[in-house]
PQR file with spaces between the fields and no chain letter, atoms N, CA, C, O and H, PARSE charges and radii, in Angstrom:
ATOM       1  N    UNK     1      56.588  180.218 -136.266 -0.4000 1.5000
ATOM       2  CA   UNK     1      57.572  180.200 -137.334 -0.0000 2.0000
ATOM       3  C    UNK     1      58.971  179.944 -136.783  0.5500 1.7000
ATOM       4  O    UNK     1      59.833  179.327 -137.411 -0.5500 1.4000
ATOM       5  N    UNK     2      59.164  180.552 -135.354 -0.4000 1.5000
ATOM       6  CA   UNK     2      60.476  180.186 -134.845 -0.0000 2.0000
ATOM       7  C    UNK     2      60.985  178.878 -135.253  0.5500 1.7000
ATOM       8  O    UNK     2      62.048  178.867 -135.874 -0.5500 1.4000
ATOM       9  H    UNK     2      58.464  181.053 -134.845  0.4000 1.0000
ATOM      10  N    UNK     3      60.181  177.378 -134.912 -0.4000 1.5000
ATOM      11  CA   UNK     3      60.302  176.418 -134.938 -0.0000 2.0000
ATOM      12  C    UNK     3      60.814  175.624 -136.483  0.5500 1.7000
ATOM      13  O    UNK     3      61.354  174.539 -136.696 -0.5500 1.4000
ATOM      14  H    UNK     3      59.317  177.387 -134.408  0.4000 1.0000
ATOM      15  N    UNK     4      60.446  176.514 -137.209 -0.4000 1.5000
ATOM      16  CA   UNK     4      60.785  176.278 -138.952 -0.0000 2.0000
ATOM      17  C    UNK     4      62.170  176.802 -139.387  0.5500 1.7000
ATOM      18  O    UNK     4      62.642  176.428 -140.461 -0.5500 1.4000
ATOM      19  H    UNK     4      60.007  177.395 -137.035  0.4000 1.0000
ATOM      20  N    UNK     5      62.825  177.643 -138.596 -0.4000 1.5000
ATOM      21  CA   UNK     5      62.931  178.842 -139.027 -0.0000 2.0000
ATOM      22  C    UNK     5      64.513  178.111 -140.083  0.5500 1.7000
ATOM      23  O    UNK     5      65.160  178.681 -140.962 -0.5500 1.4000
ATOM      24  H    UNK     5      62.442  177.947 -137.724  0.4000 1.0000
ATOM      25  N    UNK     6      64.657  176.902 -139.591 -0.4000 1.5000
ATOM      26  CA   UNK     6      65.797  176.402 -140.641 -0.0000 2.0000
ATOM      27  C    UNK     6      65.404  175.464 -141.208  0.5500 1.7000
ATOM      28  O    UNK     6      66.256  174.590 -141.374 -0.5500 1.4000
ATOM      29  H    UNK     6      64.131  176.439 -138.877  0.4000 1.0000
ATOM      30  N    UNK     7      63.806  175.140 -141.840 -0.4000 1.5000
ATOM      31  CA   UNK     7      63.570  174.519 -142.399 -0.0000 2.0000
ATOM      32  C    UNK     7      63.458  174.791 -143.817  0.5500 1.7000
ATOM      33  O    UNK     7      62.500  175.453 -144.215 -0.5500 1.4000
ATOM      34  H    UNK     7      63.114  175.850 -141.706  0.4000 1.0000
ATOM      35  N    UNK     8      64.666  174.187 -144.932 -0.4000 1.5000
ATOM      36  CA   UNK     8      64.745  174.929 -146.544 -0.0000 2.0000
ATOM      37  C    UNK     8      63.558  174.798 -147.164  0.5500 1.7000
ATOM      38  O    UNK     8      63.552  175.332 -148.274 -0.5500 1.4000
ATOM      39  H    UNK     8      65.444  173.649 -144.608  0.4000 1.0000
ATOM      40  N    UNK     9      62.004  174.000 -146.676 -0.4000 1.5000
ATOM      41  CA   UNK     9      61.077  174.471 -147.662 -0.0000 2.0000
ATOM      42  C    UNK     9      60.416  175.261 -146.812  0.5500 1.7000
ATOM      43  O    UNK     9      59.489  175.681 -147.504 -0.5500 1.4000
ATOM      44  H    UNK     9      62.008  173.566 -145.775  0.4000 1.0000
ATOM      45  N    UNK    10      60.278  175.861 -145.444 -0.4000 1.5000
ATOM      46  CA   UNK    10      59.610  176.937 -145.335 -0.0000 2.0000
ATOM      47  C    UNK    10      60.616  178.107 -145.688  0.5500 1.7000
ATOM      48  O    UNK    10      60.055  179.190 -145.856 -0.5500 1.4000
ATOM      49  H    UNK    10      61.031  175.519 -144.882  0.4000 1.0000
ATOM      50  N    UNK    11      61.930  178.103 -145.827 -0.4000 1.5000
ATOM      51  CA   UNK    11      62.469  179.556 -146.360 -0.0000 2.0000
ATOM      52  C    UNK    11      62.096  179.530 -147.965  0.5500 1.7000
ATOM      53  O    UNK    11      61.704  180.582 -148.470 -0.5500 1.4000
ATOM      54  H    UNK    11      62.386  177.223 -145.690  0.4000 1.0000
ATOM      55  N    UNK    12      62.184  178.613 -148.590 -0.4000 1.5000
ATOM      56  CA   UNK    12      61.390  178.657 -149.978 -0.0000 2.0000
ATOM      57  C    UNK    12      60.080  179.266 -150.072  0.5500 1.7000
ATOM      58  O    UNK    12      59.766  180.052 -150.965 -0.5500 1.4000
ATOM      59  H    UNK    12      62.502  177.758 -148.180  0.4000 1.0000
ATOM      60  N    UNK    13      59.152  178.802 -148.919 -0.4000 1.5000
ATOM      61  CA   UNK    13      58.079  179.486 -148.937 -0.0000 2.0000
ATOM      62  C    UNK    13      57.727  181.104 -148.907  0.5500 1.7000
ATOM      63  O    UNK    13      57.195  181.935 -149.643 -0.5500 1.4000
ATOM      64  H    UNK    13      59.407  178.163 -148.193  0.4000 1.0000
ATOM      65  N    UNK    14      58.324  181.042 -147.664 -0.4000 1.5000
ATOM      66  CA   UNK    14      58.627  182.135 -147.299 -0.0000 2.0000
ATOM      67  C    UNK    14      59.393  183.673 -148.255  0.5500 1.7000
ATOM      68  O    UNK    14      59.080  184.863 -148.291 -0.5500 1.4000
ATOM      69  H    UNK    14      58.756  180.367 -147.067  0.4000 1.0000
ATOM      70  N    UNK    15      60.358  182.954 -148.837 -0.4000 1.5000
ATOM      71  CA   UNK    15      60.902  184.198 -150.215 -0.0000 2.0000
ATOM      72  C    UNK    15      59.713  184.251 -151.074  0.5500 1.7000
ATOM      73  O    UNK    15      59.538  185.355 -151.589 -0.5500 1.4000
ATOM      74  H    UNK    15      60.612  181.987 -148.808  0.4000 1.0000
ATOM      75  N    UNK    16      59.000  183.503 -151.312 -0.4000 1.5000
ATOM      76  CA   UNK    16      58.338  183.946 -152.318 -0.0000 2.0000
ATOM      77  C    UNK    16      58.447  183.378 -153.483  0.5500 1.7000
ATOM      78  O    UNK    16      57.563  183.401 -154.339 -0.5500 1.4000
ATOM      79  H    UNK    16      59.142  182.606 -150.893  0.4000 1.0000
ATOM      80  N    UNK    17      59.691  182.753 -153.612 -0.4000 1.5000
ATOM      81  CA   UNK    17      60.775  182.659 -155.213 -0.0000 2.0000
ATOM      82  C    UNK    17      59.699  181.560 -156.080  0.5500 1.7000
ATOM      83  O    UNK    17      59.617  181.599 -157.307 -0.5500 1.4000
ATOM      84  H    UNK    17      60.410  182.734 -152.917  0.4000 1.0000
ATOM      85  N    UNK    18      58.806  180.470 -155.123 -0.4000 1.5000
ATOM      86  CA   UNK    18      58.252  179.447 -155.678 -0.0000 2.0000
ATOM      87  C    UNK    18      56.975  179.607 -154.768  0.5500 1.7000
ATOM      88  O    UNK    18      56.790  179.191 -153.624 -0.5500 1.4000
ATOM      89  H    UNK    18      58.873  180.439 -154.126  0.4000 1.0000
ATOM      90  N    UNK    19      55.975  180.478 -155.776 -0.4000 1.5000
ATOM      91  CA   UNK    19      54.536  180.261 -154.641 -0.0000 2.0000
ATOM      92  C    UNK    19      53.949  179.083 -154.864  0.5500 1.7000
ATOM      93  O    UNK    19      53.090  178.757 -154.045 -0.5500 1.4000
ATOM      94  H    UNK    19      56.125  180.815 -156.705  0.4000 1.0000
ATOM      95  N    UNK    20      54.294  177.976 -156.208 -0.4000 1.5000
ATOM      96  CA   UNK    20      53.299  176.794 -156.186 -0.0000 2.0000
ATOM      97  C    UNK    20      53.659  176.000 -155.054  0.5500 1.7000
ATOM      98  O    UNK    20      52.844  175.121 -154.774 -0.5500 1.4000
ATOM      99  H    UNK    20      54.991  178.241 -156.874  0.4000 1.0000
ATOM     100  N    UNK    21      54.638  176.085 -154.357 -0.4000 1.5000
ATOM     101  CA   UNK    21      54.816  175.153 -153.898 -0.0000 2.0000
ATOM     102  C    UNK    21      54.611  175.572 -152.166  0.5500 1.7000
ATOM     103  O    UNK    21      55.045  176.581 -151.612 -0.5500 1.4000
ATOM     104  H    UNK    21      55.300  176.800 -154.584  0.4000 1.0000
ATOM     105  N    UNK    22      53.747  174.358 -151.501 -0.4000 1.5000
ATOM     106  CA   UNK    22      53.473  174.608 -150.210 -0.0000 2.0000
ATOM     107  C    UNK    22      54.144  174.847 -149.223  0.5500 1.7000
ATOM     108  O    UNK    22      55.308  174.449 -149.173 -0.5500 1.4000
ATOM     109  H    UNK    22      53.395  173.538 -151.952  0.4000 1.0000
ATOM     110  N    UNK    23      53.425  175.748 -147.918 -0.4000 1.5000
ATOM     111  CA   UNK    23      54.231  175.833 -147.028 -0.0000 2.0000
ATOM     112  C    UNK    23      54.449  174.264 -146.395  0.5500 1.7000
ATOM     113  O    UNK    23      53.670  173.448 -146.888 -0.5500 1.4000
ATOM     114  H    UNK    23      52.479  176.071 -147.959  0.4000 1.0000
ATOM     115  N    UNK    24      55.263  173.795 -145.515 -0.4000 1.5000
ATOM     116  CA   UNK    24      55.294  172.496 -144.492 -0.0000 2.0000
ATOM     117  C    UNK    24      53.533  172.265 -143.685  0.5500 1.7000
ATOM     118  O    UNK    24      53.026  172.799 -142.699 -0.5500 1.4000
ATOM     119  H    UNK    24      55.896  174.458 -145.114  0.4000 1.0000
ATOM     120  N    UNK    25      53.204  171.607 -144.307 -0.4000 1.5000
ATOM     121  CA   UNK    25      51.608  171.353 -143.226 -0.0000 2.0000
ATOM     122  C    UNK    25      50.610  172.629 -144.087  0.5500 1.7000
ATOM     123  O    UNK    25      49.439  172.582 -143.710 -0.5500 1.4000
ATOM     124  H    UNK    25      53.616  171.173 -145.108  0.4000 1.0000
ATOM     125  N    UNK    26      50.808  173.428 -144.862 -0.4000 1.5000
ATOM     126  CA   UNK    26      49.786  174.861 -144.774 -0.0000 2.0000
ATOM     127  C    UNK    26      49.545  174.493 -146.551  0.5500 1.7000
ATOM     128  O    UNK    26      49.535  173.393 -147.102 -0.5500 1.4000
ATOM     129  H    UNK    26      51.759  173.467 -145.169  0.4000 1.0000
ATOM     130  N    UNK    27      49.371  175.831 -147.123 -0.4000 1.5000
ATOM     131  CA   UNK    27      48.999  175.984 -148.447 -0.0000 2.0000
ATOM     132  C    UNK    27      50.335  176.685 -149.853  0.5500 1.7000
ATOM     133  O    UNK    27      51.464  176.821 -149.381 -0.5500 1.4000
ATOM     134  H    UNK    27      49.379  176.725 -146.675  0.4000 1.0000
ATOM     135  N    UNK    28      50.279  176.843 -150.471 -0.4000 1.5000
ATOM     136  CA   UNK    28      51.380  177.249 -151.196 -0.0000 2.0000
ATOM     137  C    UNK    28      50.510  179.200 -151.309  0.5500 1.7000
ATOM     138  O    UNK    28      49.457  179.814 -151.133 -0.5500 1.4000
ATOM     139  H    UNK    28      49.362  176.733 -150.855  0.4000 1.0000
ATOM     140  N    UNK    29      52.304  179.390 -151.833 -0.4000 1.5000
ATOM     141  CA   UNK    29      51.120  181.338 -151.855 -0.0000 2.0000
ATOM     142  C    UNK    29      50.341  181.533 -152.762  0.5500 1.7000
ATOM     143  O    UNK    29      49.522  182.452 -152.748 -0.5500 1.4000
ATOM     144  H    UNK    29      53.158  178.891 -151.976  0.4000 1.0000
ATOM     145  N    UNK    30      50.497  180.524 -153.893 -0.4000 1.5000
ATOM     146  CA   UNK    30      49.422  180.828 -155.143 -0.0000 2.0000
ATOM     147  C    UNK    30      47.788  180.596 -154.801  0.5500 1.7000
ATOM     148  O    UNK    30      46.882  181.169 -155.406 -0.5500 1.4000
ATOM     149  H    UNK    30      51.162  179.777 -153.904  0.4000 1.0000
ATOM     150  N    UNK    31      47.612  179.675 -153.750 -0.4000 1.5000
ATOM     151  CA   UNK    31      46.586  179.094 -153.310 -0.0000 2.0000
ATOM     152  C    UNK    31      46.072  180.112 -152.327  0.5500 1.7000
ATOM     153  O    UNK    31      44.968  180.645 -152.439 -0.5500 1.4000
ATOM     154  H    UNK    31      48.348  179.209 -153.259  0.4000 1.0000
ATOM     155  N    UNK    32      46.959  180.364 -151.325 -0.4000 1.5000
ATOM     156  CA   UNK    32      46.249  181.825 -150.467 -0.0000 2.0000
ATOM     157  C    UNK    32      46.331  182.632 -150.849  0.5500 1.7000
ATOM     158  O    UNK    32      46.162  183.430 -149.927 -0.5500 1.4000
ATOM     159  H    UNK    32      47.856  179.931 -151.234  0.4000 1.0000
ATOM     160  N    UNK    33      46.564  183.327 -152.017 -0.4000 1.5000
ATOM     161  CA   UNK    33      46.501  184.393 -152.665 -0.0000 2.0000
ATOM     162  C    UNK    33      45.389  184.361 -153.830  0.5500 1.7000
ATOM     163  O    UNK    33      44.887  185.302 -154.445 -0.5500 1.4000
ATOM     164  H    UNK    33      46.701  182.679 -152.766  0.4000 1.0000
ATOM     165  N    UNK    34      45.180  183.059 -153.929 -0.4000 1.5000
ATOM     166  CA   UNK    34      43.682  182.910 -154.693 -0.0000 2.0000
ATOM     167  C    UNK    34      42.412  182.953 -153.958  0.5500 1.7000
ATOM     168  O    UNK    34      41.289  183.405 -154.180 -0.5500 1.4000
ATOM     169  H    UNK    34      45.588  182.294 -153.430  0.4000 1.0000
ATOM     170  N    UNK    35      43.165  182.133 -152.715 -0.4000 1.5000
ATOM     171  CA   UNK    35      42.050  182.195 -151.785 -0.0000 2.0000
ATOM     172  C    UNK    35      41.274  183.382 -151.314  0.5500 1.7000
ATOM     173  O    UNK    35      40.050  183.469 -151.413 -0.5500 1.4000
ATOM     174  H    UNK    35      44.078  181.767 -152.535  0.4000 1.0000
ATOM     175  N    UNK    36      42.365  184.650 -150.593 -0.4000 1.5000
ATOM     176  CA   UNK    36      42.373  185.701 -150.036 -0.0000 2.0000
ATOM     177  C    UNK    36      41.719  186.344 -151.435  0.5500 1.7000
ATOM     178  O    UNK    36      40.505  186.500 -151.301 -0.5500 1.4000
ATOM     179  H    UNK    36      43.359  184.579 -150.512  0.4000 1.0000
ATOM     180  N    UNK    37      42.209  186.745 -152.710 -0.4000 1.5000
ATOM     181  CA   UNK    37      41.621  187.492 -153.317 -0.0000 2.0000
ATOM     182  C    UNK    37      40.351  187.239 -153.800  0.5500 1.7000
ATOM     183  O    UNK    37      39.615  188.062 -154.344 -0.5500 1.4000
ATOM     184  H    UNK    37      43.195  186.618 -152.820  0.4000 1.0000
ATOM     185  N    UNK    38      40.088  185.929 -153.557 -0.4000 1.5000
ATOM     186  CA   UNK    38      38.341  185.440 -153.883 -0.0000 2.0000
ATOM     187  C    UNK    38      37.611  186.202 -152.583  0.5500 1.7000
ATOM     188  O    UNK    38      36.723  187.054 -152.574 -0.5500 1.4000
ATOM     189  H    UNK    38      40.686  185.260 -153.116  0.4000 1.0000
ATOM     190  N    UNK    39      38.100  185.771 -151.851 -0.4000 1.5000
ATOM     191  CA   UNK    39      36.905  186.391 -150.858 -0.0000 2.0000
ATOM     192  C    UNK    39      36.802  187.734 -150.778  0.5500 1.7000
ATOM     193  O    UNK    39      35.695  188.197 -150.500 -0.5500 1.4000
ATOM     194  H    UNK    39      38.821  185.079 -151.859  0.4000 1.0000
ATOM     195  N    UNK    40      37.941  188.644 -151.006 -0.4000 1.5000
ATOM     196  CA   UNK    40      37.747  190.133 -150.950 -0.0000 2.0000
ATOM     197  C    UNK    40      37.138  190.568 -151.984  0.5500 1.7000
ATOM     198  O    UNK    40      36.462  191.581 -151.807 -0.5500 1.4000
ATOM     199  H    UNK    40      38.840  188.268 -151.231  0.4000 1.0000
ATOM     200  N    UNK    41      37.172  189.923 -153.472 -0.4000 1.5000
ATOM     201  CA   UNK    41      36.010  190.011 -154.157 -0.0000 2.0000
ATOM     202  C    UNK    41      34.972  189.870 -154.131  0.5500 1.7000
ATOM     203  O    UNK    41      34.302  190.649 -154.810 -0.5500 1.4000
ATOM     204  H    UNK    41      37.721  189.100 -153.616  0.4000 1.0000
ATOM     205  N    UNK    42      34.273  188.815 -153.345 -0.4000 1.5000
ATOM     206  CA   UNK    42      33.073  188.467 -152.949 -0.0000 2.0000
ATOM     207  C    UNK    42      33.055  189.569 -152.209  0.5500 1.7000
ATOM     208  O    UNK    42      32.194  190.240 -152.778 -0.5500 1.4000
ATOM     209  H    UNK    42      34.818  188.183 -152.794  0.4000 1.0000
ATOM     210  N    UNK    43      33.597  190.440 -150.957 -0.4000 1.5000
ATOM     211  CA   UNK    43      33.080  191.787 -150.181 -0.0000 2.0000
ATOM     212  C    UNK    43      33.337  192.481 -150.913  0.5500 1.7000
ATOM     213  O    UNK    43      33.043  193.453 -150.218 -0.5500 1.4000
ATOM     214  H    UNK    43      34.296  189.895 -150.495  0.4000 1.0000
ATOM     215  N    UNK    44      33.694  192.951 -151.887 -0.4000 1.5000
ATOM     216  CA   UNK    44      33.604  194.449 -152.839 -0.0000 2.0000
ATOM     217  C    UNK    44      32.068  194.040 -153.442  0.5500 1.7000
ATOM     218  O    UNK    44      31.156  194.865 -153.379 -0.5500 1.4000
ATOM     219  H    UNK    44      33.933  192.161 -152.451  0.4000 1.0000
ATOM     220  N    UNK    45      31.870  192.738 -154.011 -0.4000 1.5000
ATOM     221  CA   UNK    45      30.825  192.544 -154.979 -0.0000 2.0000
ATOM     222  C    UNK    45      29.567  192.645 -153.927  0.5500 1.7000
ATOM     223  O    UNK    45      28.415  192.740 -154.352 -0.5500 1.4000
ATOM     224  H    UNK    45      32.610  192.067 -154.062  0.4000 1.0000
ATOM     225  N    UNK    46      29.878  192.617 -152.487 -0.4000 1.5000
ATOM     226  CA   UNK    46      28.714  192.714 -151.509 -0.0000 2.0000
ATOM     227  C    UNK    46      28.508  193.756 -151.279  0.5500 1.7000
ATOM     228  O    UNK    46      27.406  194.105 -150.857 -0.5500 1.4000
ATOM     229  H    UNK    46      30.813  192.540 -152.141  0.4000 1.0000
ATOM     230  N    UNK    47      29.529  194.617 -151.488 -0.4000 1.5000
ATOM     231  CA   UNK    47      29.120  196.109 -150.723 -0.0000 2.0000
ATOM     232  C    UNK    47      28.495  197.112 -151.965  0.5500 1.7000
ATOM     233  O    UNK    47      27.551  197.898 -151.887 -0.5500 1.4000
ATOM     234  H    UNK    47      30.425  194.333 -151.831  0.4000 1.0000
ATOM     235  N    UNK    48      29.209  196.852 -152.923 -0.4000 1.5000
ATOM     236  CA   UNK    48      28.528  197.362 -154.362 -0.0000 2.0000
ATOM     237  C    UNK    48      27.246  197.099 -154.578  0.5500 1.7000
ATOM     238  O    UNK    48      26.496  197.972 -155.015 -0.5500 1.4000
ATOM     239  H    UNK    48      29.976  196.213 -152.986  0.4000 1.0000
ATOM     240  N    UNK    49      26.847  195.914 -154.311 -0.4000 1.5000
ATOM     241  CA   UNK    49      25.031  195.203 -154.709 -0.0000 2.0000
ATOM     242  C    UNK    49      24.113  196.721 -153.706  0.5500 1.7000
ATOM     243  O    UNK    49      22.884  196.763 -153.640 -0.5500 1.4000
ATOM     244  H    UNK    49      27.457  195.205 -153.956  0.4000 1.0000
């Protein structure tokens, strides 16, 4: 992150203020936060079965 660290769309990313929109090269937060919460659903729904 050092290397970004004055780049205005990774500090966009980074606040938070706009999750649709992607990090530089990566995913936006709406997308890893869909991502991440799919799969931890899939392990609650595994450990429950």
């Amino acid at each position: 992150a050092d290397e970004m660290k004055d780049d205005d769309a990774f500090k966009d990313w980074l606040s938070g203020e706009h999750p649709e929109i992607p990090v530089p090269f990566g995913e936006s937060q709406a997308a890893f936060n869909e991502r991440v919460c799919s799969c931890f659903a899939g392990l609650i729904d595994g450990i429950i079965k």
